[in-house]
Each structure stands twice: as structure tokens, then as C-alpha cells.
C-alpha positions, 0 to 999 in steps of 0.5 A, a space after each residue: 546730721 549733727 557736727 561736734 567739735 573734739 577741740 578742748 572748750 572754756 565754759 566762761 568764768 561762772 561766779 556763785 555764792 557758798 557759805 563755808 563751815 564756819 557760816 562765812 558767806 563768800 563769792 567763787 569765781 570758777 573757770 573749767 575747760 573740757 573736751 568731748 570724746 564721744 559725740 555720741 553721748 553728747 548729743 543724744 544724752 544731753 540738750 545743752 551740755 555747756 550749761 549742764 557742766 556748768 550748773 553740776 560745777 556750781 553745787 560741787 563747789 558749793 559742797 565742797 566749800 560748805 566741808 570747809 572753814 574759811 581759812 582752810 579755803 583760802 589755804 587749801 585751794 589746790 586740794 579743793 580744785 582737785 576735789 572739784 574736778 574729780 566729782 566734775 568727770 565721774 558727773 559728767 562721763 555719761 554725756 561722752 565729755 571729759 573735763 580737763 581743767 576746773 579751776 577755782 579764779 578767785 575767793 571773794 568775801 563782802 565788806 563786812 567780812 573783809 572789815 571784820 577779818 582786817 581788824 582781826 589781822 591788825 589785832 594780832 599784829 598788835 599782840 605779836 608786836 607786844 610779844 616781840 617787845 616784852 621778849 627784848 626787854 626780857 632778853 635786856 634784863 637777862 644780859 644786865 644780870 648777867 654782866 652784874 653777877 660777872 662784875 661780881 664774880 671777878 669783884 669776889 675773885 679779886 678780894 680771894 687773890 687779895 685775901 690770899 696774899 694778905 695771909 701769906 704776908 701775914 704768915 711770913 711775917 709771923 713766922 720771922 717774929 716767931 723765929 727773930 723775936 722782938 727785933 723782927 717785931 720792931 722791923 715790921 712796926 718801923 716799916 709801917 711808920 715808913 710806908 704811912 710817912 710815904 703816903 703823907 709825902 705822895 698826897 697833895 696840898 702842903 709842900 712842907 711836911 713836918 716829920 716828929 722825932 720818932 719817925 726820925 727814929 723808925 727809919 734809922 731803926 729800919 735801915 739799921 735793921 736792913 742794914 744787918 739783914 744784908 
């Protein structure tokens, strides 16, 4: 008579070779657990069921593998554990067994693999930095020109509102000398003298100024004229 345990067992963690779909070379360590559910099967089907498992889970893997590039291993993993599984229980169903659990340990690559893909993880780190860089100064650029045609924006609008009052002045201006004659003409010529006469008085260096006889006579002609406005 034969006894056979119904408890769930671990076939110990196998590793073997597979080359993906890009032609990477790389070392799968594999881990399943399963149960028999007909002893009947399994003894009778099969001579040595732990070592069948084990050698139908290493060519799936290695097909499976083969389907895919590296990256999409790496990434991918869970459906290709899954995809391990399935074809594991419809293999192994005819020797009364049933697979619980496949599990895919650990994705190895050999020193010439790893050095290769390093370099290549560290040259596109360079080119991101690069990238990150030229978009900064880019975006430093863009503020600068920014802030200038703002300066130069408000720099405009301040000669408009200057230009605008300078007009209006002038005017104003034209239109007493228009309506007053020569009198509002000599009003304005004098106010000129007086306003140049207050900007040599406000400048710095000598205490003493020196005021000609005509600009005497501005300002008595323009308090005179102030005086008849009043």
C-alpha cells in the first residue's frame, strides 16, 4: 500500500537559465507549492511527481521568458507568474495534483549585463539632468523678457500720461494766448524766466547768484500780471 500525503508541499526553490526576447541572458529562481487531490493519479501516473513538477515549471518559464523583452520581465512579473501557473495546472492535472502557488523568486542578470545596463541607467540620468537644466535657464529667460517688456510697458505708459499733460498744458496755454493776446503770451515767457531762475537757485555750489536786470524784470512783469488775474 501506498501513503500520500494531501498536505500542501514546496518543491525547493529551483534556478535556471532563459534568454528573453531581446537576447538577454538571465537566471530565474522559481519557488511552487501544490497539493494532491487524487492519490490515485499520483501514484500510479506518475514515478516521481516532485521532480515532473519541477522540470514541466522550468521549460514554461523559459517560454514564457523567451515571449518577452527584459524590461517587460522586470516590469511585468506578476503576469508572467500567473501565466506560469496556468499552463503548470492544466500540465500537471493528470497526475491527480494541483498547484497552489508558482512563484517567480528573483530575475538574475550576469556582470556584463548589469555593468551594460548601469551605464545606460547613468547616461540617461545625465541626459534628464541636462534636460531639467536647459528648461530652467529657458524658464530664466522667459521671466527676464517678461520683467523687461513690463518695465517697458509702464516706462511707455508713463511718457503717454507725460505727453498727455504736456498737451493739455500746451492747450490751455494756446488758448489764453489766443483769447488774451500779447499780454498772456509775456505771462508765460516771464513764468519760464522764473522757473529757470529757481532751478539755478536750488542746484549746489555757489551761495551767491548773480540775477541780470531782465530777470528782475520777469518777475515784477509776473507779479504784476498775477496781480491783475487776481
Amino acid at each position: 500500500a501506498h501513503k500520500v500525503s494531501v498536505l500542501e508541499r514546496q518543491l525547493p526553490t529551483a534556478s535556471q537559465d532563459a534568454i528573453t526576447a531581446d537576447n538577454v541572458l538571465v537566471k530565474v529562481e522559481t519557488s511552487v507549492f501544490y497539493r494532491v487531490t487524487e492519490p490515485e493519479k499520483t501514484v500510479y501516473r506518475i514515478r516521481d511527481v516532485d521532480g515532473a513538477i519541477a522540470t514541466t515549471v522550468a521549460g514554461i518559464v523559459r517560454s514564457e521568458i523567451g515571449k518577452l523583452e527584459l524590461d517587460q520581465v522586470q516590469s511585468n512579473r506578476a503576469q508572467l507568474i500567473e501565466r506560469v501557473r496556468e499552463q503548470v495546472t492544466a500540465m500537471v492535472d493528470d497526475w491527480g495534483v494541483e498547484v497552489t502557488r508558482a512563484e517567480i523568486l528573483d530575475v538574475n542578470l550576469d556582470e556584463q549585463t548589469r555593468a551594460a545596463m548601469l551605464q545606460q541607467l547613468n547616461a540617461e540620468r545625465a541626459r534628464r539632468a541636462q534636460v531639467m537644466e536647459a528648461e530652467g535657464k529657458k524658464r530664466s529667460v522667459e521671466l527676464a523678457a517678461d520683467a523687461d517688456l513690463y518695465a517697458a510697458e509702464q516706462a511707455a505708459k508713463a511718457r503717454r500720461v507725460t505727453a498727455d499733460a504736456e498737451a493739455y498744458a500746451t492747450g490751455v496755454i494756446a488758448g489764453a494766448i489766443k483769447e488774451n493776446g500779447l499780454e498772456a503770451a509775456q505771462f508765460q515767457v516771464a513764468l519760464k524766466q522764473v522757473e529757470a531762475l529757481q532751478a539755478v537757485a536750488a542746484g549746489q555750489g555757489r551761495q551767491t547768484i548773480l540775477i541780470p536786470a531782465n530777470a528782475l524784470d520777469a518777475f515784477g512783469d509776473a507779479f504784476k500780471m498775477l496781480k491783475g488775474r487776481a
